[in-house]
N, C-alpha and C positions, 0 to 999 in steps of 0.2 A: 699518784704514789702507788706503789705496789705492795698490796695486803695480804702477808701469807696467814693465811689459817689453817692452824695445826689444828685436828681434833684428835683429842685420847679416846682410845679403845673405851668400849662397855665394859662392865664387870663383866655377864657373860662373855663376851669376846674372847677377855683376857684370862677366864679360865676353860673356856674352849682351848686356844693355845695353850696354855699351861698343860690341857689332859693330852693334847699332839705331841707335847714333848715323854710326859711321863710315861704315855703308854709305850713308850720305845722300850724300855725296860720291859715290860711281861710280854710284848709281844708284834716286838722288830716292829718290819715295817709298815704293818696290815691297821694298827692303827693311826696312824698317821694320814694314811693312803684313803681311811672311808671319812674321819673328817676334812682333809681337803675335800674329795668330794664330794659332798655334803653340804661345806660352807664356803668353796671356792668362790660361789656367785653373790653370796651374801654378802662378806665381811674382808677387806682386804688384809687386815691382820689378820685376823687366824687365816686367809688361803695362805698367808705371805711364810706365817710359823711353821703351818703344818707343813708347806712344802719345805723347809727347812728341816723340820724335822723327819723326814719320809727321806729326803736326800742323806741325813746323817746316816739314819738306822740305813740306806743300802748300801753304803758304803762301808757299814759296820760287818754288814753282810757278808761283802766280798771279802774282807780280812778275815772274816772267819773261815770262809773258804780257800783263800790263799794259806791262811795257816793249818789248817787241813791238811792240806794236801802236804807244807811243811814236818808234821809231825813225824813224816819217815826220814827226814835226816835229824830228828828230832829237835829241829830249833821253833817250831811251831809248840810244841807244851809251853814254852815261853810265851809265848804271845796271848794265849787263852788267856792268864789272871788279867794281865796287860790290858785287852779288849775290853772285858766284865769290867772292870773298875773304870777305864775311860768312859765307858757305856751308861755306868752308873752315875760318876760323877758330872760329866758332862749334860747330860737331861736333867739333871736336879738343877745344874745351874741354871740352864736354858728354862728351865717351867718358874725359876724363881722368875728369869727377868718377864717372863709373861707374865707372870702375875701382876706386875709392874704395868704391865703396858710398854713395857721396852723390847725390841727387836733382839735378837740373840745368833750373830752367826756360830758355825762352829768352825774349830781349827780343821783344815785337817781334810775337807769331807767334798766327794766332787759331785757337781750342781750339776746331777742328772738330771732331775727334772727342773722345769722353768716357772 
């Protein structure tokens, strides 16, 4: 017979992920980027979140710079509140399911890194 074994995250584990996801709020994508590297070798969940979470924030990144650059035909002011709130609301969700020990894709966000 064929035995799968699931094992759940550690608590640290899962607030390791949990800070990969929050720290996209105060400061994009630079904390994401030193706990993957950090705990890439260690922990497959948090390498698994954080790089989820480093792939969102640069993706977040470029809409802020594509809507930059929008803001002289001015449909970019639109897009700033837009960003900030998906930004915000999206990592609270994603740090809740770390908390969990649950995996968290996001909508939306292209899988720069692997």
């Amino acid at each position: 017979m064929n035995d799968i074994v699931t094992t759940t995250p550690s608590k640290d584990d899962c607030n390791l992920a949990m800070l990969a996801h929050l720290l996209g709020i105060f400061t994009s994508f630079v904390g994401a980027l030193v706990i993957w590297l950090v705990k890439k070798d260690d922990s497959a969940f948090v390498a698994k979140e954080a790089v989820e979470a480093l792939n969102f924030q640069i993706t977040i990144a470029l809409a802020w710079i594509v809507s930059s650059m929008l803001t002289l035909i001015l449909i970019g002011f639109l897009m700033f509140p837009v960003l900030v709130l998906a930004n915000l609301i999206l990592c609270i969700i994603a740090a809740v399911s770390a908390s969990k020990g649950e995996h968290y894709r996001y909508p939306l966000t292209l899988r720069l890194v692997k």
